[in-house]
MIPADO-780636 format. One record per residue: x, y, z of N, C-alpha, C in turn; residue in one letter; chain. Coordinates in steps of 0.001 Angstrom, whole numbers, plus 500000, padded with zeros to 6 digits. Layout:
N
{n.X X&n.Y Y&n.Z Z&ca.X X&ca.Y Y&ca.Z Z&c.X X&c.Y Y&c.Z Z&lomi A&vexdren A} $
...
This chain:
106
{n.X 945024&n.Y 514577&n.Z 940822&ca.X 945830&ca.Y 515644&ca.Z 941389&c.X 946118&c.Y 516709&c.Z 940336&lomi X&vexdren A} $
{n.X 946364&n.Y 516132&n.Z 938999&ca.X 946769&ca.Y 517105&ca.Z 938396&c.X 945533&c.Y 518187&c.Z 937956&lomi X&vexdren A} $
{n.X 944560&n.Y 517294&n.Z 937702&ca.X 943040&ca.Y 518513&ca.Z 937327&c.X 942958&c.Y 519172&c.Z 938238&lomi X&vexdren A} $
{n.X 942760&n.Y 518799&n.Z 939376&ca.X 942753&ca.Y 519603&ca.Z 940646&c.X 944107&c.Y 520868&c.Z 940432&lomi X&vexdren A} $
{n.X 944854&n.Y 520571&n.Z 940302&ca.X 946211&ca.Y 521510&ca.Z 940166&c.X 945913&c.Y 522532&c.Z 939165&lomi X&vexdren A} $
{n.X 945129&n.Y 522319&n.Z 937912&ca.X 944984&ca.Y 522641&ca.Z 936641&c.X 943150&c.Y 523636&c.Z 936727&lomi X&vexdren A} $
{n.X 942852&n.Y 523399&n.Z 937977&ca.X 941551&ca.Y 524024&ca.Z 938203&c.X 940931&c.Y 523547&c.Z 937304&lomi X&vexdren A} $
{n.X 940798&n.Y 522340&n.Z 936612&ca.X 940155&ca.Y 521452&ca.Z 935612&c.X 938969&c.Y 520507&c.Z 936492&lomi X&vexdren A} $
{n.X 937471&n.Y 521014&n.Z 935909&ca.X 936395&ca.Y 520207&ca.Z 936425&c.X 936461&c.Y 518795&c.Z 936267&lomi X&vexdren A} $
{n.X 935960&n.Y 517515&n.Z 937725&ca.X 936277&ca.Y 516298&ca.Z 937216&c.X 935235&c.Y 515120&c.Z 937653&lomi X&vexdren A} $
{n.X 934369&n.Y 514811&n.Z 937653&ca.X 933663&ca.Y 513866&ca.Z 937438&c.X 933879&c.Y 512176&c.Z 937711&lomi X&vexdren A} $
{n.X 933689&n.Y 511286&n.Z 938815&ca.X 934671&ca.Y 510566&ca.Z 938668&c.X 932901&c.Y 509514&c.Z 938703&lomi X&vexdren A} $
{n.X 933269&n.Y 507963&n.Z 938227&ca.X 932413&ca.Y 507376&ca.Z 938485&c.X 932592&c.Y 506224&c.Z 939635&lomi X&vexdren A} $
{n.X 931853&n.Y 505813&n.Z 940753&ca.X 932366&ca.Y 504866&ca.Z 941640&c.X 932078&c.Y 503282&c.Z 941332&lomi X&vexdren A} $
{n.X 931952&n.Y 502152&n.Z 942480&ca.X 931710&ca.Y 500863&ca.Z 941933&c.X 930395&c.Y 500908&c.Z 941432&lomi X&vexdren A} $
{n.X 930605&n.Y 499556&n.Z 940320&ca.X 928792&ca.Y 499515&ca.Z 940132&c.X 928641&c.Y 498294&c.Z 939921&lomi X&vexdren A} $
{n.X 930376&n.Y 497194&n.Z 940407&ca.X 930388&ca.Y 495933&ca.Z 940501&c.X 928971&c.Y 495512&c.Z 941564&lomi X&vexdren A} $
{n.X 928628&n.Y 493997&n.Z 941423&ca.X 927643&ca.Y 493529&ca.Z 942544&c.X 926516&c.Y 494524&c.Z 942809&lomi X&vexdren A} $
{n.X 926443&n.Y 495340&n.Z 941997&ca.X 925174&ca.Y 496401&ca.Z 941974&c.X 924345&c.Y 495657&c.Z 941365&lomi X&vexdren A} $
{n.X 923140&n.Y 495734&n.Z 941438&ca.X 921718&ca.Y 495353&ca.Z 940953&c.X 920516&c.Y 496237&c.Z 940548&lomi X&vexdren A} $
{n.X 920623&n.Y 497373&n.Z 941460&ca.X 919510&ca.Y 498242&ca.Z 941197&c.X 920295&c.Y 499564&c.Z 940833&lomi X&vexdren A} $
{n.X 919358&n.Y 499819&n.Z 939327&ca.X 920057&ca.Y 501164&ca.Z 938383&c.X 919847&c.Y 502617&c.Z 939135&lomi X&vexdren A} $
{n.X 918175&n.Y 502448&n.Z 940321&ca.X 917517&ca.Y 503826&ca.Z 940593&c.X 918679&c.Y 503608&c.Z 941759&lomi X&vexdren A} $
{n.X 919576&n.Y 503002&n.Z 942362&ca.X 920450&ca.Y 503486&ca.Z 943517&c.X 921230&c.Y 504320&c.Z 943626&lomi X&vexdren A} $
{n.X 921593&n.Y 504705&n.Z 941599&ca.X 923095&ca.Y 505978&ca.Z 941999&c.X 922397&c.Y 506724&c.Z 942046&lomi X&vexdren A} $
{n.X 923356&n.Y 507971&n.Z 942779&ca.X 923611&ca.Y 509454&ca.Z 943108&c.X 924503&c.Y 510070&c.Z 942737&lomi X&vexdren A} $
{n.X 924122&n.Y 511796&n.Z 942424&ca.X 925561&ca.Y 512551&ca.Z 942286&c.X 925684&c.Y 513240&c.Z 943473&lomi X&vexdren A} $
{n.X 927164&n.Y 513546&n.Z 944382&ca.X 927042&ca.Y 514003&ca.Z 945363&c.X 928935&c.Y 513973&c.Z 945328&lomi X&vexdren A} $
{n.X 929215&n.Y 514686&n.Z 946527&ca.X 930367&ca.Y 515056&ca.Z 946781&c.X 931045&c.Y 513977&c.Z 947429&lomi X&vexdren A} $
{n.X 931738&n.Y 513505&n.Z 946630&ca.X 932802&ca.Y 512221&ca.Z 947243&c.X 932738&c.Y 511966&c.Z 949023&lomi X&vexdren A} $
{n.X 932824&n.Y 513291&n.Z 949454&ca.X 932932&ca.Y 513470&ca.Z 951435&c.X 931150&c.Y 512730&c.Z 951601&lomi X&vexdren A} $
{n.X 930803&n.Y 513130&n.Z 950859&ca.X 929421&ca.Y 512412&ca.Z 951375&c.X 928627&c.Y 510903&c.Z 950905&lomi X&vexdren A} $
{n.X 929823&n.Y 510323&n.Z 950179&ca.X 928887&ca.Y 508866&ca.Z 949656&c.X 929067&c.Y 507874&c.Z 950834&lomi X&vexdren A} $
{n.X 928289&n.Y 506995&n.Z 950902&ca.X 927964&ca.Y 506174&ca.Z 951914&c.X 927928&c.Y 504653&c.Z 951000&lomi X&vexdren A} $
{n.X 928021&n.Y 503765&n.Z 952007&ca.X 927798&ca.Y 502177&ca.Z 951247&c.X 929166&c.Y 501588&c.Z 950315&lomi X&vexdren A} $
{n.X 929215&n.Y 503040&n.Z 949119&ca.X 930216&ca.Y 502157&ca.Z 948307&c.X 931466&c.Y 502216&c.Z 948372&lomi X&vexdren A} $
{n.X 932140&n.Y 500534&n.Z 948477&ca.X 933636&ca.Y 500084&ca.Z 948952&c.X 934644&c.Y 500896&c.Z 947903&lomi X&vexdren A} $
{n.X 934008&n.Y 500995&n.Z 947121&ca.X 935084&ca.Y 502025&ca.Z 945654&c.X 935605&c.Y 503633&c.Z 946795&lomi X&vexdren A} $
{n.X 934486&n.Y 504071&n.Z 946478&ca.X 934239&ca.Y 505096&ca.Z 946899&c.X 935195&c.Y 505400&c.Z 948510&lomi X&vexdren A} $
{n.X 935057&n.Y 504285&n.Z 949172&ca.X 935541&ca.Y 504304&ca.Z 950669&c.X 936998&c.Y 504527&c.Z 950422&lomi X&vexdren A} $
{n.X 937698&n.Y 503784&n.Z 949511&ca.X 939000&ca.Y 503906&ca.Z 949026&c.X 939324&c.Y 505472&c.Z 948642&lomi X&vexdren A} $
{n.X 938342&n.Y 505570&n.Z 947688&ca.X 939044&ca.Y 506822&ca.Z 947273&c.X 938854&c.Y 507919&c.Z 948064&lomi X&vexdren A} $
{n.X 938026&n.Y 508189&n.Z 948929&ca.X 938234&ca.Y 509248&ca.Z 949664&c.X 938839&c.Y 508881&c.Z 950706&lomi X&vexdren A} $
{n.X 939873&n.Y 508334&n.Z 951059&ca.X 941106&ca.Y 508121&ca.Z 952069&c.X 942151&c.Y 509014&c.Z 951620&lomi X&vexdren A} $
{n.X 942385&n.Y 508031&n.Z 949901&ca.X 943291&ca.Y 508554&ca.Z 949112&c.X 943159&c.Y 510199&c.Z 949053&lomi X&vexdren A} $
{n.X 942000&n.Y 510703&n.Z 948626&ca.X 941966&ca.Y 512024&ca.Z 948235&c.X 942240&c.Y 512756&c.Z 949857&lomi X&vexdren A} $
{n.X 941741&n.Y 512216&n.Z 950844&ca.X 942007&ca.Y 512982&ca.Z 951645&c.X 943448&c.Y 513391&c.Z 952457&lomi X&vexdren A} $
{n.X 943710&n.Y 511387&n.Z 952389&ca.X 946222&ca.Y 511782&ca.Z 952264&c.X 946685&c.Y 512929&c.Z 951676&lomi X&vexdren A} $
{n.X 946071&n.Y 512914&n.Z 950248&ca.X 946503&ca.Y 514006&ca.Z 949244&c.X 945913&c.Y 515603&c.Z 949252&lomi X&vexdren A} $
{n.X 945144&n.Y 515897&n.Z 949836&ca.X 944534&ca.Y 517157&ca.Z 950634&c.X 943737&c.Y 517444&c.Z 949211&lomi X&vexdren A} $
{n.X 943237&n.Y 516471&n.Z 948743&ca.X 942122&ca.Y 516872&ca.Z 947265&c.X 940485&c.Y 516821&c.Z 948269&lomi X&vexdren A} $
{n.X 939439&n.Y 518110&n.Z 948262&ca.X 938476&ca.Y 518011&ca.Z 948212&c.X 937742&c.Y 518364&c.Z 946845&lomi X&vexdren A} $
{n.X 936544&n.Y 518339&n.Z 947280&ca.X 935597&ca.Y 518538&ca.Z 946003&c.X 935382&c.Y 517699&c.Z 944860&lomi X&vexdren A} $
{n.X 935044&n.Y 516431&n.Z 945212&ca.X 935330&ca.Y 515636&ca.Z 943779&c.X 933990&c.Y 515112&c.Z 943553&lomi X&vexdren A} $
{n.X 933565&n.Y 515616&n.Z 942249&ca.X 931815&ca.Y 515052&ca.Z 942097&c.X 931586&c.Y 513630&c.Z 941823&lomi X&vexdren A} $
{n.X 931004&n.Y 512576&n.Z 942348&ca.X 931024&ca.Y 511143&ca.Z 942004&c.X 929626&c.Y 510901&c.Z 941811&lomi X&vexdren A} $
{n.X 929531&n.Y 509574&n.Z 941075&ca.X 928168&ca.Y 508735&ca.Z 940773&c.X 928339&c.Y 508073&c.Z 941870&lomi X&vexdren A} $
{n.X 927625&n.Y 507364&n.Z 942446&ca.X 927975&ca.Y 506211&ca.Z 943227&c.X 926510&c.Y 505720&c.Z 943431&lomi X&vexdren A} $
{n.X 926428&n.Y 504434&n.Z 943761&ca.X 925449&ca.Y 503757&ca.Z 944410&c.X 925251&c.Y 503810&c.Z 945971&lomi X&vexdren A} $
{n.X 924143&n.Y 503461&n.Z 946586&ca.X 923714&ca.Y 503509&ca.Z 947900&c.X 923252&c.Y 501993&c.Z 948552&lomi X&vexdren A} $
{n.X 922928&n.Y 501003&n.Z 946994&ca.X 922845&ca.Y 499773&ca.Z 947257&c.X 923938&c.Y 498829&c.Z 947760&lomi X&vexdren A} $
{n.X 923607&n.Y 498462&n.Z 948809&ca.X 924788&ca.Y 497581&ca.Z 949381&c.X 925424&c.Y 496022&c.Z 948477&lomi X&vexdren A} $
{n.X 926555&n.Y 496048&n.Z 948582&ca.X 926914&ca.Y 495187&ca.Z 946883&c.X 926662&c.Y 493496&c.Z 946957&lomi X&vexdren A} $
{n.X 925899&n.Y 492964&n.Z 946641&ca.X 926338&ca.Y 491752&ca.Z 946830&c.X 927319&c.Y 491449&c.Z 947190&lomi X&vexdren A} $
{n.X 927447&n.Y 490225&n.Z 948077&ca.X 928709&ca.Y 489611&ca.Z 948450&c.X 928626&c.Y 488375&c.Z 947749&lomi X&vexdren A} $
{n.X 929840&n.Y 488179&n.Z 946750&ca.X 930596&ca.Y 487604&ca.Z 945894&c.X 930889&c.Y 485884&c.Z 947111&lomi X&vexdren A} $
{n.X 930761&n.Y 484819&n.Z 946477&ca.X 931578&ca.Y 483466&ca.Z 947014&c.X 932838&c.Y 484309&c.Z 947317&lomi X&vexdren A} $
{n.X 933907&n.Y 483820&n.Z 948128&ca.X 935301&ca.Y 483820&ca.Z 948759&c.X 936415&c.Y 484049&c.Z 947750&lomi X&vexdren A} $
{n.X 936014&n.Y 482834&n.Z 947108&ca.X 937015&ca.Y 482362&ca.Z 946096&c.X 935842&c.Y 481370&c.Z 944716&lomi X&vexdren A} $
{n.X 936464&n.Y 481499&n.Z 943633&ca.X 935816&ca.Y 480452&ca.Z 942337&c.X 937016&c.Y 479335&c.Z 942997&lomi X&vexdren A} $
{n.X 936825&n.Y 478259&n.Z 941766&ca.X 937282&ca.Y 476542&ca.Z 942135&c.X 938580&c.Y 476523&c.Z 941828&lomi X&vexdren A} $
{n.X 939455&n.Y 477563&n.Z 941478&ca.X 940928&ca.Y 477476&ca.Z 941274&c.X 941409&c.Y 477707&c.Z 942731&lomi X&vexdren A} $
{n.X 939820&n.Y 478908&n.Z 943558&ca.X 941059&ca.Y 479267&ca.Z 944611&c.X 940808&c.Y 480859&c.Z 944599&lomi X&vexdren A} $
{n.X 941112&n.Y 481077&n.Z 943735&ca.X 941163&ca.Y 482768&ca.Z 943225&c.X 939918&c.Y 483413&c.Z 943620&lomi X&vexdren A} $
{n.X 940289&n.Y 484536&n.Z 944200&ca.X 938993&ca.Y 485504&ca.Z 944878&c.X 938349&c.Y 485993&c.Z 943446&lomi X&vexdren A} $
{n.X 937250&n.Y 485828&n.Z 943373&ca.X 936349&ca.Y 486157&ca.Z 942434&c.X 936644&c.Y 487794&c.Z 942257&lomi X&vexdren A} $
{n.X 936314&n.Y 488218&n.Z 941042&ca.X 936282&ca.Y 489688&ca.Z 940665&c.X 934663&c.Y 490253&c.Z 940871&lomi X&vexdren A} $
{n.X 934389&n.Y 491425&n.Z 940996&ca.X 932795&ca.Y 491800&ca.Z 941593&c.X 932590&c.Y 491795&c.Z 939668&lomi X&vexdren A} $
{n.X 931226&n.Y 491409&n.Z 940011&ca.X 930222&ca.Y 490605&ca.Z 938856&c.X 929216&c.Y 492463&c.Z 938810&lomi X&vexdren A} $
{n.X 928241&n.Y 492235&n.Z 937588&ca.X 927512&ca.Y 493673&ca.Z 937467&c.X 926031&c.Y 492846&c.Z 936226&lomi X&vexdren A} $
{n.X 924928&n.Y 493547&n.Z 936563&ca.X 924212&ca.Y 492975&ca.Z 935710&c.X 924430&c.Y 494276&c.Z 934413&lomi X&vexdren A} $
{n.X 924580&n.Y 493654&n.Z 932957&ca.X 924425&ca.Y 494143&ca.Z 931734&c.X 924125&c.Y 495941&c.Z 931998&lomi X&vexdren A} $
{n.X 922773&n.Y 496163&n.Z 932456&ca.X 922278&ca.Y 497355&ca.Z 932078&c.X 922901&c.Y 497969&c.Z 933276&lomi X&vexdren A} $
{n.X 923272&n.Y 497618&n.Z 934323&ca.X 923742&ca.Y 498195&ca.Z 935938&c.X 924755&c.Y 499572&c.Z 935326&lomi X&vexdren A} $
{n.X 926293&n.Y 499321&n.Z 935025&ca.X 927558&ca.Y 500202&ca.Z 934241&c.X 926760&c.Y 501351&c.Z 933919&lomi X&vexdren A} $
{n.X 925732&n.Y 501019&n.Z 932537&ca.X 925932&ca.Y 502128&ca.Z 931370&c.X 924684&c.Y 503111&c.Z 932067&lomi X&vexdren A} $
{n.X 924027&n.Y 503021&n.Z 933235&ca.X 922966&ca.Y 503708&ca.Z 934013&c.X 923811&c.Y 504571&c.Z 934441&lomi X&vexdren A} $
{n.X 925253&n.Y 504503&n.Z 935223&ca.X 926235&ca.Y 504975&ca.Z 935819&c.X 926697&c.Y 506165&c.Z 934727&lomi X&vexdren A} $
{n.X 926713&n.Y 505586&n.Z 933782&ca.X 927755&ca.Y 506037&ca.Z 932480&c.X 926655&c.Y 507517&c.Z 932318&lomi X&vexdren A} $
{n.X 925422&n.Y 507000&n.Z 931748&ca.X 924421&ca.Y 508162&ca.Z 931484&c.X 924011&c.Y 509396&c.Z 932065&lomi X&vexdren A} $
{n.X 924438&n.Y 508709&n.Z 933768&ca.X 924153&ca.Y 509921&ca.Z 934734&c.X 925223&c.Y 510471&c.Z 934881&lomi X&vexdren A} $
{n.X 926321&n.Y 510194&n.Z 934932&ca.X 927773&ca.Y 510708&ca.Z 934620&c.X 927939&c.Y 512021&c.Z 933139&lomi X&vexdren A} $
{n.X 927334&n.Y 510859&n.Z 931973&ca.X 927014&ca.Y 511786&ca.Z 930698&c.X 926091&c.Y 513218&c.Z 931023&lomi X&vexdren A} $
{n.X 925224&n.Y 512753&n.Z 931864&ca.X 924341&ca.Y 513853&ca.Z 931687&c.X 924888&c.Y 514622&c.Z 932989&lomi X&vexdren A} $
{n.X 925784&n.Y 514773&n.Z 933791&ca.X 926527&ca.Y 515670&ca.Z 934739&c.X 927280&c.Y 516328&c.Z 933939&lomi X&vexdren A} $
{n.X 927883&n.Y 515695&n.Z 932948&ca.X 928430&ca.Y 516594&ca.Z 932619&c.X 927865&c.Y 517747&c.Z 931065&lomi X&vexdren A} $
{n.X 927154&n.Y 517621&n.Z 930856&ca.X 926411&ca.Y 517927&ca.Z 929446&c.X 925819&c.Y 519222&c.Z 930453&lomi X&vexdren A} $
{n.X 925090&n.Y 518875&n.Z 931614&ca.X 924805&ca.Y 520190&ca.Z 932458&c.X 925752&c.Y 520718&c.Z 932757&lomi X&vexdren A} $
{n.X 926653&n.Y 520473&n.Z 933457&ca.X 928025&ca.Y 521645&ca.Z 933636&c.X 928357&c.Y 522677&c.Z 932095&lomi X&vexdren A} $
{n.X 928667&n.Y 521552&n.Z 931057&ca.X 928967&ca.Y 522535&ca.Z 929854&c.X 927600&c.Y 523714&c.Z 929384&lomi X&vexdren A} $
{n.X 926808&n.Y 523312&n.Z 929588&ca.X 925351&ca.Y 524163&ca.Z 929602&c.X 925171&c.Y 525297&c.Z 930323&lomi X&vexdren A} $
{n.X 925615&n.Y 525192&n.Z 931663&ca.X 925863&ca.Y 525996&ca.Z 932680&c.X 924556&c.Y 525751&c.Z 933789&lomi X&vexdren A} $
{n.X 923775&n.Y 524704&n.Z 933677&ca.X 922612&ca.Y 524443&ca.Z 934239&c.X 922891&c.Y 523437&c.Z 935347&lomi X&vexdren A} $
{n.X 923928&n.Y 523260&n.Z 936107&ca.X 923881&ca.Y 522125&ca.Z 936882&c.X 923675&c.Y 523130&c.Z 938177&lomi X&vexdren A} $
{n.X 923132&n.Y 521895&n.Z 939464&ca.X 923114&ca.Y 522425&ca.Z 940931&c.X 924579&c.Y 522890&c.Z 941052&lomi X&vexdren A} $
{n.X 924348&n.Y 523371&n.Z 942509&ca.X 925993&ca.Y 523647&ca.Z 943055&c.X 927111&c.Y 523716&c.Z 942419&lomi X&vexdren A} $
């Protein structure tokens, strides 16, 4: 809210828990990601709060589904393979390295 308030550019990254495949993210406008449960959240939120325009990574791969619960009971936390995150991270890095350049789409 406050970047938004501050006309400050913002970049957000979505889940990349239970992701598997790196070629699945996208950059695209929060109103338009599909599949990811991160993502589904936050554009509720942004939309309560009358925030459009928010650039996200997100995946298109549908997430693994996690066991219920591990053997205590406790709902498992979403799992990510090693290289899955920092694929997210890079295309994120390089969104924004084009904005400061002045070379990005839209």
């Amino acid at each position: 809210e406050a970047a938004k308030a501050a006309n400050v550019p913002i970049i957000c990254s979505m889940g990349a828990g239970n992701k598997l495949d790196p070629t699945a993210f996208e950059v695209a406008d929060i109103s338009k990601t599909s599949v990811c449960p991160l993502a589904k959240v936050m554009r509720k939120e942004l939309k309560d709060r009358g925030i459009k325009g928010v650039k996200v990574v997100y995946s298109k791969e549908i997430p693994v589904k996690p066991a219920d619960s591990d053997e205590t009971g406790r709902r498992q936390t979403p799992g990510s393979l090693s290289f899955v995150p920092p694929v997210a991270g890079m295309i994120l890095a390089g969104e924004v390295l084009k904005h400061i350049a002045g070379v990005e789409k839209g």
